[in-house]
C-alpha positions as CSV (number, residue, x, y, z in Angstrom):
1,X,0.8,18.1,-8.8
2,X,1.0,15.0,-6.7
3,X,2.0,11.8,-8.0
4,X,2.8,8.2,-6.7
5,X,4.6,6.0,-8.7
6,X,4.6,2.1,-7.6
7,X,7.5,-0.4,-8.5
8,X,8.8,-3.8,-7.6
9,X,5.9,-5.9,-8.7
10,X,6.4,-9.1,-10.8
11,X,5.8,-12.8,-10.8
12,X,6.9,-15.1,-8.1
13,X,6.4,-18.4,-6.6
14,X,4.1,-19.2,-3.5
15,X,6.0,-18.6,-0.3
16,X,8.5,-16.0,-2.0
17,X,8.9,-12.5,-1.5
18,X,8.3,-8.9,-2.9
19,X,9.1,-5.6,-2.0
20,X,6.9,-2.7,-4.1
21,X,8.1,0.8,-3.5
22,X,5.7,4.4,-3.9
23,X,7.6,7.2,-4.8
24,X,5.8,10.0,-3.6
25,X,6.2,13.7,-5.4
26,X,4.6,17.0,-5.7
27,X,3.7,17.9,-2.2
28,X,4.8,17.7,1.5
29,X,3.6,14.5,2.8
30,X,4.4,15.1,6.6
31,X,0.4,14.8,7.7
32,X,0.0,12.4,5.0
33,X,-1.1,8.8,5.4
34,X,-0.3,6.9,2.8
35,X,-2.1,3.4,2.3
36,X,-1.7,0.2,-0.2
37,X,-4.7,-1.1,-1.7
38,X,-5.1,-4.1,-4.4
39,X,-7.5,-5.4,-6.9
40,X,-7.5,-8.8,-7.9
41,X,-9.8,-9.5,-11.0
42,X,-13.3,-9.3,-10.8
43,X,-13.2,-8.6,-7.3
44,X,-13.6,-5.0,-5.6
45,X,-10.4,-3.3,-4.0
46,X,-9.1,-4.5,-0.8
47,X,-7.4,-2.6,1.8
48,X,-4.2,-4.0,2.2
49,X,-2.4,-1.5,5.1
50,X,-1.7,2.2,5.7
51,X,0.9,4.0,7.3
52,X,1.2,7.4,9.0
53,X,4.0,9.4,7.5
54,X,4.7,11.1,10.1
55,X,4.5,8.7,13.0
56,X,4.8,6.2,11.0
57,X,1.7,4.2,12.9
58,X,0.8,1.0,11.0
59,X,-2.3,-0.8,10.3
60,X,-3.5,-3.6,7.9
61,X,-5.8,-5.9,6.4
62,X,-7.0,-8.9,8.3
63,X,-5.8,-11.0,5.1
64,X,-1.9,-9.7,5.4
65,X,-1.3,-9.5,9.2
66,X,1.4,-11.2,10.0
67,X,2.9,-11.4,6.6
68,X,3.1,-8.0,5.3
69,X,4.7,-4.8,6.1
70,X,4.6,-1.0,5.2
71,X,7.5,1.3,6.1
72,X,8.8,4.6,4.8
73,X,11.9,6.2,3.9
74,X,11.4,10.0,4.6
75,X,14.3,11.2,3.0
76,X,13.3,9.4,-0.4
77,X,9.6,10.2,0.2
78,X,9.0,6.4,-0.6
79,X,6.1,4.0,1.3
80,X,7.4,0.5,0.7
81,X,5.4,-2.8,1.0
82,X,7.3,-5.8,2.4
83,X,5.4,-9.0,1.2
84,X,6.5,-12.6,2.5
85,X,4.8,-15.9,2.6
86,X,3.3,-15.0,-0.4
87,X,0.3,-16.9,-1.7
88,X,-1.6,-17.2,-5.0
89,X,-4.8,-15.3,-3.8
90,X,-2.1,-12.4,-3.1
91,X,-2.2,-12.3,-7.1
92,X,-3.4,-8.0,-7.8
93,X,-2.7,-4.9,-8.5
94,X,-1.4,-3.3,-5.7
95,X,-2.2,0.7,-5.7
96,X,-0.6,3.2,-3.7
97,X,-2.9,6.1,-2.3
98,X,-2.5,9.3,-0.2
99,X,-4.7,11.6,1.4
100,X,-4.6,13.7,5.0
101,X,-4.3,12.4,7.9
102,X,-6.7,13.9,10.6
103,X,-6.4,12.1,14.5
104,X,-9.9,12.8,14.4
105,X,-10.6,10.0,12.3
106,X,-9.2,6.2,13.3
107,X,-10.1,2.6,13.1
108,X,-12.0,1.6,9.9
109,X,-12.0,5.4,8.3
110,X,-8.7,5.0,6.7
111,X,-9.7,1.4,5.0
112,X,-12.0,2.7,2.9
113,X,-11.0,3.5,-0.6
114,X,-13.4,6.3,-1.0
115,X,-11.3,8.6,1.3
116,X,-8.3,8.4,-0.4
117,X,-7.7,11.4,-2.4
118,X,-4.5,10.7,-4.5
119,X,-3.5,7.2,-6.4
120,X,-0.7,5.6,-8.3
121,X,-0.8,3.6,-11.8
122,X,-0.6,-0.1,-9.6
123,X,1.7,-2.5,-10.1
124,X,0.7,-6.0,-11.0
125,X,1.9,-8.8,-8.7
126,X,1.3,-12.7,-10.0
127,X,1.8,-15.3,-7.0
128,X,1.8,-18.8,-8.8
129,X,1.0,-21.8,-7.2
């Protein structure tokens, strides 16, 4: 079955970095997109960006343009998230999700939670002021 495993979160200092990786498993992600959302408590979950596997066509959250970025490592089947300038209202969970990737489909379709058929544990990340 398919599973996606997120690492690399932690605590760290306003203006520092993180890198969380998604090791991806069980299937062929090749028409995959694979997406990053968090959670911060007591708020609903916030698409953070997405990433074609294939193509590897980017896209992201008004909230993280600018600061963070999603890449992928084919040969490790692992979606990494690049975070800089980090800031205390970065403070989540950060989820990994996967689900097909149809050209049909494009703008807001692949920002929505709902459509996202396959998610990882999350990882917390703590941004301290």
């Amino acid at each position: 079955q398919v599973e996606l495993v997120e690492s690399g979160g932690g605590l760290v200092q306003a203006g520092g970095s993180l890198r969380l990786s998604c090791a991806a498993s069980g299937r062929r992600f090749s028409n995959y997109v694979m997406a990053w959302f968090r959670q911060a408590a007591g708020k609903e979950r916030e698409f953070v960006g997405r990433i074609t596997w294939s193509g590897g066509s980017t896209n992201y959250g008004d909230s993280v343009k600018g600061r963070f970025t999603i890449s992928r490592d084919n040969a490790k089947n692992t979606v990494y998230l690049q975070m800089n300038s980090l800031k205390p209202e970065d403070t989540a969970v950060y989820y990994c999700a996967a689900t097909p990737w149809d050209t049909y489909y494009s703008g807001s379709y692949y920002t929505d939670s709902y459509k996202y058929n396959y998610w990882g544990q999350g990882t917390q990340v703590t941004v301290s002021s």
